[in-house]
VEXBADREN-192148 format. One record per residue (C-alpha): residue in one letter; x, y, z. Coordinates in pm, whole numbers, padded with zeros to 5 digits, always signed. Example, Ala and Ser with C-alpha at 12.3 -4.5 7.8 and 13.67 -1.06 7.14 Angstrom:
2
A+01230-00450+00780S+01367-00106+00714
***
This chain:
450
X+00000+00000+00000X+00083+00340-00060X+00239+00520+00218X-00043+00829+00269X+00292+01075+00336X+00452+00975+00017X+00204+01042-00211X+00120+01370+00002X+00456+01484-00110X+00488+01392-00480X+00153+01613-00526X+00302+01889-00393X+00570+01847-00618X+00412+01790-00919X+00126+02098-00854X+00510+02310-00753X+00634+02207-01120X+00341+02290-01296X+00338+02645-01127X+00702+02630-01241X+00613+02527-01589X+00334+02804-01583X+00573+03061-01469X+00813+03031-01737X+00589+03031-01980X+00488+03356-01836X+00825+03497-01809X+00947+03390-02160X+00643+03579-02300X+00677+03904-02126X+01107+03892-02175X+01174+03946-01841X+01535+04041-01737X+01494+03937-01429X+01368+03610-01481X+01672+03367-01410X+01653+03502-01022X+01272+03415-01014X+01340+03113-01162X+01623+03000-00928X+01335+03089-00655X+01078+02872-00821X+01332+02565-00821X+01386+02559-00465X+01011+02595-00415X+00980+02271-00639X+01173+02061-00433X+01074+02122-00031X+01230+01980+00221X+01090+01639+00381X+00911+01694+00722X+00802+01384+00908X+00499+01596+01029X+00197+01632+00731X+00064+01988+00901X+00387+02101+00919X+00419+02024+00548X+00110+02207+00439X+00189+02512+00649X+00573+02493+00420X+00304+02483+00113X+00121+02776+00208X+00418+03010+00300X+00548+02882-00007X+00240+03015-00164X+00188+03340-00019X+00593+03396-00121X+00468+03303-00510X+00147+03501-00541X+00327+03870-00572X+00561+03707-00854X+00298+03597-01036X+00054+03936-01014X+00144+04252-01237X+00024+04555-01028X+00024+04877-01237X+00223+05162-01100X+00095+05461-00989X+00036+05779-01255X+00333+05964-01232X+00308+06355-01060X+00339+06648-01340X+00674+06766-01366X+00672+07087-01138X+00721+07394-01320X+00960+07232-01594X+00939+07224-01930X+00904+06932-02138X+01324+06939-02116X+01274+06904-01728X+01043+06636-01785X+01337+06453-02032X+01593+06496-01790X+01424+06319-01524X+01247+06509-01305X+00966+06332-01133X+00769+06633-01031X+00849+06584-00660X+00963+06922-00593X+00664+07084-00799X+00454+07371-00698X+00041+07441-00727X+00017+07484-01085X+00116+07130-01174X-00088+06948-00871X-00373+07106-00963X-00314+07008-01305X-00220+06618-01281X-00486+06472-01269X-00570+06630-01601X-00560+06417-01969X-00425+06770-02092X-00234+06844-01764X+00090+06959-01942X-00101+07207-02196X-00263+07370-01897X+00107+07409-01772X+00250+07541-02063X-00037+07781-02088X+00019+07922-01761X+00339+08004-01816X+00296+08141-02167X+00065+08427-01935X+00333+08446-01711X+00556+08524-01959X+00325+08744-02167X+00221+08943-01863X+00593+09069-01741X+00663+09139-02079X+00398+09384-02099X+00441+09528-01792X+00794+09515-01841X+00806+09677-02199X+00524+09896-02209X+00640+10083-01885X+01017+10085-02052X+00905+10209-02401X+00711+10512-02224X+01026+10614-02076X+01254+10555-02331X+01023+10793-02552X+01025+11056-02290X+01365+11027-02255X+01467+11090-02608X+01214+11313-02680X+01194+11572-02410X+01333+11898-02424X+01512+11952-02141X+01681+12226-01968X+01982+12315-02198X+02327+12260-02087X+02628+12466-02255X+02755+12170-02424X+02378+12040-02492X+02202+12306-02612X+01937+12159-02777X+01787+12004-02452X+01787+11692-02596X+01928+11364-02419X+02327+11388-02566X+02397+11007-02574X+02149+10708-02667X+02444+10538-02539X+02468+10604-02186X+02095+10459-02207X+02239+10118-02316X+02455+10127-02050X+02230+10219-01785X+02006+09971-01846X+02295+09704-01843X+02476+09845-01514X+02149+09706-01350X+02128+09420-01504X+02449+09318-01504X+02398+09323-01115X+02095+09144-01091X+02214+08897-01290X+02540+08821-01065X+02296+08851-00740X+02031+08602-00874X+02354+08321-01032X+02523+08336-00719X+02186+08281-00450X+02048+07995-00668X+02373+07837-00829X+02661+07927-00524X+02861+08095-00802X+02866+08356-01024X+02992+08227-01332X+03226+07915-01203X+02905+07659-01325X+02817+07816-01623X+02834+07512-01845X+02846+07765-02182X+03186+07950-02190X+03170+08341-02126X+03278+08400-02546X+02979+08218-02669X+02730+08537-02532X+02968+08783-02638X+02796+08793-03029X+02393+08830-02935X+02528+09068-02670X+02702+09265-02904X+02420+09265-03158X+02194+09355-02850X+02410+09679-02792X+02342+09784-03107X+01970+09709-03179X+01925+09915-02821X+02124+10187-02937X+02010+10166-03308X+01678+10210-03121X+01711+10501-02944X+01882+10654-03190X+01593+10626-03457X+01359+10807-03261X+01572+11141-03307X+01501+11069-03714X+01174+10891-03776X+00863+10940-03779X+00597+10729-03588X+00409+10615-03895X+00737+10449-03985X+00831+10351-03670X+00529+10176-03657X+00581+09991-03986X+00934+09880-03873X+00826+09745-03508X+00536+09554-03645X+00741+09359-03924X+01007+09206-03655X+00841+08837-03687X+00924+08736-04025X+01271+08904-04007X+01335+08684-03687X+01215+08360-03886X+01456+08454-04187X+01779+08477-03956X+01654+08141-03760X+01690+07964-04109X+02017+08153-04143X+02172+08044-03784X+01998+07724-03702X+01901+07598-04003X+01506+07579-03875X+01305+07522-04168X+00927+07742-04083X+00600+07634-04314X+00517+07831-04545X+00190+07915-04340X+00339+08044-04082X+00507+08298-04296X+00151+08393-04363X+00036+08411-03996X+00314+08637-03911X+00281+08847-04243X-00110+08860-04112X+00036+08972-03724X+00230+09222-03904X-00030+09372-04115X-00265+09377-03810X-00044+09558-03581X+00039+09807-03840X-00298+09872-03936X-00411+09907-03569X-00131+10175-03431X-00122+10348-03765X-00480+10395-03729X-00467+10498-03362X-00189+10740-03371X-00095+10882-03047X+00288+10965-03046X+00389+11284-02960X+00719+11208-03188X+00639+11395-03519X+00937+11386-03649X+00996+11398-04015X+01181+11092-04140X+01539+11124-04278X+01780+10872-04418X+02007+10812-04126X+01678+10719-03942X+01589+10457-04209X+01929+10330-04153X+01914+10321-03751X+01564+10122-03794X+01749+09899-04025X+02033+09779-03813X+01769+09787-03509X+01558+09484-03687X+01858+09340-03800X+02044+09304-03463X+01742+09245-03279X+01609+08935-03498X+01969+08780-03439X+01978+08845-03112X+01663+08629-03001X+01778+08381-03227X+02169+08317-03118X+02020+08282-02727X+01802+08039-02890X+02129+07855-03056X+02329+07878-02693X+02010+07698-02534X+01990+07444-02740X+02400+07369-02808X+02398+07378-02431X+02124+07270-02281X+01830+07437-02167X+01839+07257-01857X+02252+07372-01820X+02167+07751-01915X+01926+07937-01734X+01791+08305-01730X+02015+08450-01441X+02329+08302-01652X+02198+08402-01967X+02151+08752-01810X+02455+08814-01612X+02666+08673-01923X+02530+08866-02205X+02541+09207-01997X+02916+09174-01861X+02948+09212-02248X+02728+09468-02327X+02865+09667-02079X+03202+09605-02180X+03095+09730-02512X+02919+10040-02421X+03213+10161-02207X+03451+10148-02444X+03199+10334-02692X+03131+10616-02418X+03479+10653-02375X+03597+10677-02735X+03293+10941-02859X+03401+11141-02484X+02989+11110-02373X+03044+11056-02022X+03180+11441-01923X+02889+11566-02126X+02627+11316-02019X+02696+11358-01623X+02686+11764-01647X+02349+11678-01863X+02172+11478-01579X+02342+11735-01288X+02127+11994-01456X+01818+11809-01506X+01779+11528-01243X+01451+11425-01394X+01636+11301-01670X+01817+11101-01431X+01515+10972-01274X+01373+10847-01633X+01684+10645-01679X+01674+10518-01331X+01301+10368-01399X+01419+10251-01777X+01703+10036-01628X+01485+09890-01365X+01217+09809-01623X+01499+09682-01840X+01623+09468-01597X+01325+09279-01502X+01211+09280-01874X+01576+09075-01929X+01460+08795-01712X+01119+08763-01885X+01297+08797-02241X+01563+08503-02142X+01262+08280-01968X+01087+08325-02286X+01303+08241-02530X+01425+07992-02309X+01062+07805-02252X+00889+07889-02602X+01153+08004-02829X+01205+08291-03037X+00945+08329-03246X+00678+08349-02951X+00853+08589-02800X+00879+08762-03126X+00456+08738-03139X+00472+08908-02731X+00647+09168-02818X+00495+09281-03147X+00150+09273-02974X+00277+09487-02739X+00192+09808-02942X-00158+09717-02947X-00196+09698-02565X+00084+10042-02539X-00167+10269-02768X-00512+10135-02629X-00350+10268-02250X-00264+10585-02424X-00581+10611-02596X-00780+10516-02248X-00572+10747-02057X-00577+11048-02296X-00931+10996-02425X-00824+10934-02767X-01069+10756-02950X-00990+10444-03098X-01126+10395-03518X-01316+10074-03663X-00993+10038-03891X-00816+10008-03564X-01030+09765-03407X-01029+09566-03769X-00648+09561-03732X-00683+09398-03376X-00907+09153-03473X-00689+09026-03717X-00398+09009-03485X-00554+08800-03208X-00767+08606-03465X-00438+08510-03618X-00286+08419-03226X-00603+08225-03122X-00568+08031-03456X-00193+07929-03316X-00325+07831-02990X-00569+07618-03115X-00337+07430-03348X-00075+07352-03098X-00337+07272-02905X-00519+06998-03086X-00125+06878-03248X-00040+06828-02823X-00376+06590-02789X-00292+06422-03097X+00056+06374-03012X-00062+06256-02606X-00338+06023-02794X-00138+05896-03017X+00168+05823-02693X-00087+05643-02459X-00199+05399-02741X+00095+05280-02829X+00181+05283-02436X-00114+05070-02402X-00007+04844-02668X+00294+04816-02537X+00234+04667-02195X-00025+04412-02365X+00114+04029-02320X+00241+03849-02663
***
């Protein structure tokens, strides 16, 4: 006869081989890399030790058991947390949104969490530029425009050097810049991954767009102004092709030809410059070089982001970098043409003058850390579409404070602008839920057993 203990045990071990059988076949379908541990385990579950004692043997079975079940059940991780405040780069790098703020809990649980994030920081963006810029460009217009109290070596009244401006506005900067690298990175410059030569190009180029700028304003009139301050977009796309090689659709040539036309249409429709100057050639020129320098500017802190890293160069860097240029630059240019002498018995004389340029450099500053966020987050051309739209939202204050009234043609022109922006929006938008669609299907797919 049998012996009852025997046979006890060989059915343990045969059910313990064909879970072993079972789990291979599991294991050779789903490729695991881990499966020659698992399968070590499963062998010395296969063969248990003898026990004289049958309830001690079935309590080995069920430990055994309860050691086998988590092996052989796939539990789905949690959803992982929105990256917090990163970009999409953040996200690529690694960053597991542990560290995140408001804006992306209150987002993750959402299918279109990370266009809700990105939008939120486009307004961020888009509001301190505005702010920024619209208080800066008042000031710079008073500025250069104003008759002041003559001076015996100025006695036109009129601000002697657009260049001091530049270099106002860059002193501050140049400050903040050092300040702001050293609290959040423990050094000024000692962990800038870029080397300090790389800025010294768009920082040149900047020096001269600003000064180019405030020249102009001596020598054109608004009307043309206008014309040349509204047309920056497409002149930004041409010198991306030029630098970077970035190859724009044709219909986005025609969106920002449509921006363009918009923005002209509105402010030359709304006129409300005191600056009636009658244009002359060396103006023309000035304007020139100003869209010139300016488009390649935005465009070579593009090319340093992204030969970089976006996630190895950030704002304060950017900033403090490109300013201990400019201001290198501007120096040397005040102290070849002799300006300083004549610009410091200028602003002894008229201290309001001083107290324009004071507010200009702080609005410059703070506009610098918007413009290097920007191009840092969304890239040149949207910052390019910011500041363009600016003139709309700089002429309806002045017609609001000043009780100008603003014309049908104007309101066309606006219209067409934000028609034109919403458009944008809505394509990126639906090309983002395509592109997250078309990622979780073939997630899904993915993690499907063969």
């Amino acid at each position: 006869m049998i012996d009852t203990k025997a046979q006890e045990e060989f059915y343990i071990s045969m059910r313990n081989r064909k879970q072993l059988r079972e789990r291979k076949e599991l294991l050779s379908s789903q490729s695991r890399s881990d499966s020659n541990t698992e399968l070590d385990m499963m062998s010395r579950i296969a063969s248990p030790a003898r026990s004289t004692d049958s309830g001690s043997t079935m309590k080995e079975v069920n430990d055994e058991k309860e050691l086998m079940e988590p092996l052989m059940i796939e539990k789905e991780l949690p959803p992982r947390d929105v990256p917090l405040g990163g970009s999409m780069h953040d996200d690529a790098a690694g960053s597991n949104g542990a560290n995140g703020g408001f804006v992306a809990r209150a987002f993750a649980g959402s299918a279109h969490s990370e266009f809700y994030q990105q939008a939120t920081k486009l307004f961020f963006c888009f509001a301190g530029l505005q702010a920024s810029y619209l208080t800066w460009g008042y000031m710079q217009e008073l500025i250069m425009t104003t008759v002041f109290e003559p001076t015996e070596r100025v006695p036109s009244g009129k601000f002697p050097s657009a260049a001091f401006c530049v270099f106002s506005n860059r002193f501050l900067a140049v400050i903040i810049g050092a300040i702001a690298c050293k609290i959040k990175h423990g050094a000024v410059y000692a962990n800038n991954v870029a080397p300090l030569w790389s800025f010294a190009p768009c920082s040149l180029s900047n020096t001269f767009s600003s000064w180019s700028q405030y020249a102009s304003l001596k020598y054109v009139a608004f009307p043309i102004q206008t014309v040349f301050k509204s047309s920056k977009i497409i002149p930004v796309m041409i010198m991306g092709k030029f630098l970077k090689g970035t190859i724009y659709p044709f219909g986005q040539y025609i969106e920002a030809f449509l921006i363009t036309a918009g923005v002209a249409i509105f402010s030359l429709s709304s006129k409300t410059s005191n600056n009636d100057n009658t244009t002359q050639i060396i103006g023309l020129i000035f304007m020139v070089v100003y869209i010139c320098c300016d488009s390649f500017t935005s465009q070579w802190q593009d090319k340093i982001y992204q030969q970089y890293g976006r996630n190895n160069v950030d704002q304060y860097q950017m900033m403090f970098s490109v300013n201990t240029w400019a201001i290198s630059f501007t120096v040397a240019g005040l102290i070849m043409t002799g300006d300083f002498p004549v610009v410091i018995e200028f602003l002894e004389t008229n201290p309001v003058a001083l107290r324009y340029n004071i507010i200009t450099a702080i609005t410059s500053a703070t506009g610098q850390l918007f413009i290097f966020y920007t191009i840092k987050e969304f890239g040149p051309i949207v910052f390019t579409i910011i500041m363009t739209t600016r003139q709309l939202f700089s002429i309806t204050i002045s017609c609001i404070i000043f009780g100008h009234v603003i014309s049908w043609k104007s309101i066309s022109g606006a219209i067409l602008v934000f028609s034109v922006i919403f458009y944008q929006i809505r394509r990126k938008y639906l090309a983002r839920v395509s592109n997250n669609n078309i990622t979780s299907s073939s997630s899904r797919s993915s993690q499907q057993p063969k």
